[in-house]
C-alpha positions in Angstrom: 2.5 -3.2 11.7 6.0 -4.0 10.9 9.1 -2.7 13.1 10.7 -0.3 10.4 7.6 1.8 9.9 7.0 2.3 13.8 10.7 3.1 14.4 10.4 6.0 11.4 7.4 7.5 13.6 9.3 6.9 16.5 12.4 8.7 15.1 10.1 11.6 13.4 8.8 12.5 16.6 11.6 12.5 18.2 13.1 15.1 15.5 9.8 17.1 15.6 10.6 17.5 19.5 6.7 16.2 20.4 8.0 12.5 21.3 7.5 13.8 25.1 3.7 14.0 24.4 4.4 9.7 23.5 7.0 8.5 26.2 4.1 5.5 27.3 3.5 4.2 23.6 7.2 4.8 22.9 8.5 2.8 25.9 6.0 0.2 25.0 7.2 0.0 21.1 10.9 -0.5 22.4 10.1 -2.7 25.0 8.0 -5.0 23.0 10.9 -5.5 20.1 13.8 -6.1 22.8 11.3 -8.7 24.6 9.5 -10.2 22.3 13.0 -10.2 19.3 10.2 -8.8 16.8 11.9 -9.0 13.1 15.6 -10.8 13.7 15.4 -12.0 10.4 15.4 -8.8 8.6 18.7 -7.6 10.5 20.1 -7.7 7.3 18.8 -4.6 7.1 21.5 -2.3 7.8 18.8 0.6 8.1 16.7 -1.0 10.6 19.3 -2.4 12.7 21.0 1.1 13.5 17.9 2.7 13.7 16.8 0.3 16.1 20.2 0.8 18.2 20.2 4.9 17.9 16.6 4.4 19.3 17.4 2.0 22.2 20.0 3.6 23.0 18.3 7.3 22.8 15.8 5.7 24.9 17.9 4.1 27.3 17.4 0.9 27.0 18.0 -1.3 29.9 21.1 -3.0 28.2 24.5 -2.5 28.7 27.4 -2.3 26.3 29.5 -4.6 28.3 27.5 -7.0 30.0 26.8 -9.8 27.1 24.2 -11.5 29.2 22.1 -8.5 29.1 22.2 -7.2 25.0 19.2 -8.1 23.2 19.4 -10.0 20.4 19.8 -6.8 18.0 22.6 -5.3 19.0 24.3 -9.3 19.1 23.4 -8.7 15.3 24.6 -5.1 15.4 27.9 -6.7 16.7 28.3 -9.7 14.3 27.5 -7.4 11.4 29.6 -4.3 11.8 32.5 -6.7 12.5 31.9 -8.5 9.4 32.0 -5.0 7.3 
């Protein structure tokens, strides 16, 4: 399945209030896109990119605004692209 339609159920539930029923297969979602850099070619995306960063960070996301060593490799894109808007 590809990374926008799991992040819509992810968000959904979250707006639904259940996502508490999910926290396992939600952790495991976000953890296996900020591992694994699942779909950095579609970051053009602006959609999926800041849903992907309203989730992580929602989620909280073991990354840190200021420590570069530690962003994943969306929210380097994140970066690069709302500076270039």
């Amino acid at each position: 399945m590809e990374l926008l339609p799991k992040l819509r159920v992810i968000d959904t539930l979250q707006r639904l209030g259940v996502a508490y029923h999910f926290d396992e297969e939600i952790r495991a979602v976000l953890n296996s896109v900020t591992m694994e850099g699942q779909d950095v070619d579609r970051m053009d995306d602006a959609h999926l990119m800041t849903l992907l960063f309203r989730l992580l960070r929602q989620n909280k996301s073991p990354t840190s605004p200021g420590n570069q060593s530690q962003k994943t490799a969306y929210e380097k894109k994140f970066r690069n692209w709302q500076s270039a808007n």
